[in-house]
N, C-alpha and C positions, 0 to 999 in steps of 0.2 A: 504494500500500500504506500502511495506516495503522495504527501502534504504538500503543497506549496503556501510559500508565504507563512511557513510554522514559525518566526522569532518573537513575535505577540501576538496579541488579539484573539480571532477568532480560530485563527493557523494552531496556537500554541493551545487553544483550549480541543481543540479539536485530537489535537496531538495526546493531551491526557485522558480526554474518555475513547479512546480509539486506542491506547494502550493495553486495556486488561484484554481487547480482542482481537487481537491481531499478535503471530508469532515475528512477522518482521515487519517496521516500521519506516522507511524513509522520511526524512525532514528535510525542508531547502526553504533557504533562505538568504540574503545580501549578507546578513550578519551572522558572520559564524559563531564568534563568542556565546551569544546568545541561543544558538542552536547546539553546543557545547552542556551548554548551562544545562538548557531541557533534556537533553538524550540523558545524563546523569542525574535528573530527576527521577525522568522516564523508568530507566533501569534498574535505580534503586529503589521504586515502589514497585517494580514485576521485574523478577531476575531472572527470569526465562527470556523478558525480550530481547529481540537483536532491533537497535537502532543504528542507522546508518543517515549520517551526516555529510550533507552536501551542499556546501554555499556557493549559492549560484545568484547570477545577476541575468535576471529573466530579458533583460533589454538586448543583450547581448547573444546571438545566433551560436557563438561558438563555447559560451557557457553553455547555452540549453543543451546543443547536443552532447555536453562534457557528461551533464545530470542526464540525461539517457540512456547514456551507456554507464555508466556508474551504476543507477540504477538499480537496472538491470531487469528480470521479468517484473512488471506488475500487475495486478490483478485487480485495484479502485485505485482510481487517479481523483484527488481531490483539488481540484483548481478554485482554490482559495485566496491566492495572491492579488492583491487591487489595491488600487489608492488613488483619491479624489481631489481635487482643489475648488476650492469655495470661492470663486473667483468670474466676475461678468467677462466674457471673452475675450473680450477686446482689449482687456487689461492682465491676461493672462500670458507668463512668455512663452514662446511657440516650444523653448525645451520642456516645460510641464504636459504642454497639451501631449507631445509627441512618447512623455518618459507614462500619463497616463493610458493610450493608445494601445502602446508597444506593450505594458504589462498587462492591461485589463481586455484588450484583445487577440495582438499578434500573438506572445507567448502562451494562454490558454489556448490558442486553435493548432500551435504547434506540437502542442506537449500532447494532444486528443488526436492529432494527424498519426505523428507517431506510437503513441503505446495502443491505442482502439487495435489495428491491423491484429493486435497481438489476441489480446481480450477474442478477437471475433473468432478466430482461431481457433482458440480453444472450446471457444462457445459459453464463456464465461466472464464476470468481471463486471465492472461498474463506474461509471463516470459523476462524479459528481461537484458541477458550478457552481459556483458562490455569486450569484447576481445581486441583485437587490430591489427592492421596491422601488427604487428610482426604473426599474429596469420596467416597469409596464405603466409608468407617466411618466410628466414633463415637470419642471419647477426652474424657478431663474435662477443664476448664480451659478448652475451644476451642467451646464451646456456640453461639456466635452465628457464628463464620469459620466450623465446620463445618457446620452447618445453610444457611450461602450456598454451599459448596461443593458440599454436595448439590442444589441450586439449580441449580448451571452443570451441572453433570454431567447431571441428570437432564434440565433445559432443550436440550443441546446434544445427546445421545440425540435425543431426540425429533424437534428440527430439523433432525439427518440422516434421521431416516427422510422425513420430510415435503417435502426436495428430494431426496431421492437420484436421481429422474430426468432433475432439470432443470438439470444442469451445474454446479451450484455443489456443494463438499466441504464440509463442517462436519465438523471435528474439535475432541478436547481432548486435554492433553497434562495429565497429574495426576504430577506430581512429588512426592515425599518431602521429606526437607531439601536444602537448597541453601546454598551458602557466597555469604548473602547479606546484607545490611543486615534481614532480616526478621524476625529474630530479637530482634533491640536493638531494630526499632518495637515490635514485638509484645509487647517486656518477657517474654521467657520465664524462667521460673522455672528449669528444666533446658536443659542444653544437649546437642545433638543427638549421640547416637553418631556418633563419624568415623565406622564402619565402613559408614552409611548414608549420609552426607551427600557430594553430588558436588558439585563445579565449576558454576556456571551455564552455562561455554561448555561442559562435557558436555552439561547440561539443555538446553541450546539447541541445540546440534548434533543430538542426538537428537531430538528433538520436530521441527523444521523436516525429519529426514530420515523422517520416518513421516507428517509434513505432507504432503513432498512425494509419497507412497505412495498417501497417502488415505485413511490406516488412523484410524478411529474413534477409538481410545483411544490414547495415547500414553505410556508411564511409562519415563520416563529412570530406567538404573541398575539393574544387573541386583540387588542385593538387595532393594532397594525393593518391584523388581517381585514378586520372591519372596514379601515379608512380604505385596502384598496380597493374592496368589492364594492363599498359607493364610491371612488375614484372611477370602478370601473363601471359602472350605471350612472354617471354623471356625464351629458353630452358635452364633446372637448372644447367648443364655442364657451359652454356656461364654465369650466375651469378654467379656461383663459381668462375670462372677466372677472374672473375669484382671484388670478395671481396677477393680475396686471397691475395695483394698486401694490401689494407684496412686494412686486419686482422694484417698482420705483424707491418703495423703503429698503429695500436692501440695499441698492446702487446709493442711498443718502448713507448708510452704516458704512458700508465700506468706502466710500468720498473719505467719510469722517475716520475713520481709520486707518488711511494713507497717508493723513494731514498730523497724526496724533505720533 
């Protein structure tokens, strides 16, 4: 089984409830030390497991392939690795857009290009996307992370219909906020309603237990779920006219936050 993006968040909790079941684990990550840290976690609460550490820089073609072959068989490939910038476009530098792109698209479709063949083969195995609820609307401020997210979502659709016969699952699991580091990467201008925001070991726990179901879509957190299924019975005319007032207040936050 192999994690991506396991040095925090949702990677790293994923990493620990996916330890008591799994005999071998891969982790990748930019940051080794910190993948270091966790595999000796890891280890030392289940001493049968083999973790195998791989710090890789998803941006980079000649790392992925390194983490491939390193690898080696896998059998669930967890494309968990992503990161967002809270940022109106135009004010965004084209290295962000291009470092968000490259890891929340190009690397997720390469690392599924390569190990699926395998998976299909044997007639076994499992795919599982970390999209998010940005990944099935719109909101301002989020123009290039939710345009990758609709990316995963629509990509990972699709690539379940196209093995649904030949034993491999492809799932995605599209979360809301999470009580995560992703928020301080991403430089959010707003900080996230508690009343929506869950735990990662919820997000985790729930997503792995609709993993293990089979079920297509995955949204940890029952209000979350709520807001998208009226997000998604809301004609997109009348939610543009809901975020169009939004938008202009967040472009005054962030004015004001360029200046401070």
């Amino acid at each position: 089984m192999l994690v991506t993006g396991a040095s925090a968040g949702l990677g790293a909790e994923l990493a620990r409830q996916l330890a008591p079941r799994v005999k071998t684990l891969v982790i990748t990550a930019r940051r080794r030390e910190r993948l270091v840290a966790l595999a000796a976690e890891l280890t030392g609460a289940h001493p049968g497991l083999v973790v195998k550490v791989v710090a890789c820089d998803l941006k980079d073609r000649a790392s992925l392939e390194a983490l491939v072959a390193e690898a080696g068989e896998i059998d669930v490939l967890i494309n968990n690795a992503g990161l967002g910038d809270n940022t109106f476009f135009e004010n965004e530098p084209w290295e962000t857009i291009e470092t968000q792109v490259t890891t929340n698209v190009t690397a997720l479709v390469y690392l599924t290009h390569r190990l699926l063949p395998g998976m299909l083969a044997r007639r076994s195995g499992g795919i599982l996307n970390v999209s998010s609820g940005f990944g099935m609307q719109f909101f301002p401020g989020f123009a290039t992370y939710v345009g990758t997210k609709h990316f995963v979502t629509g990509f990972t659709e699709s690539l379940r219909l196209e093995v649904a016969d030949r034993g491999v699952v492809v799932s995605q699991v599209c979360p809301g906020p999470v009580a995560t580091e992703f928020s301080d990467v991403a430089r959010a201008t707003m900080r996230n309603p508690g009343i929506v925001e869950i735990s990662a070991e919820r997000c985790v726990r729930e997503a792995l237990r609709g993993f293990d179901k089979g079920r297509a879509l995955i949204v940890p957190g029952f209000v979350i779920r709520l807001v998208l299924r009226l997000g998604a019975l809301t004609p997109r005319w009348l939610l543009r006219l809901f975020y169009t007032p939004m938008a202009r207040r967040l472009r005054l936050l962030e004015a004001r936050s360029r200046t401070t």
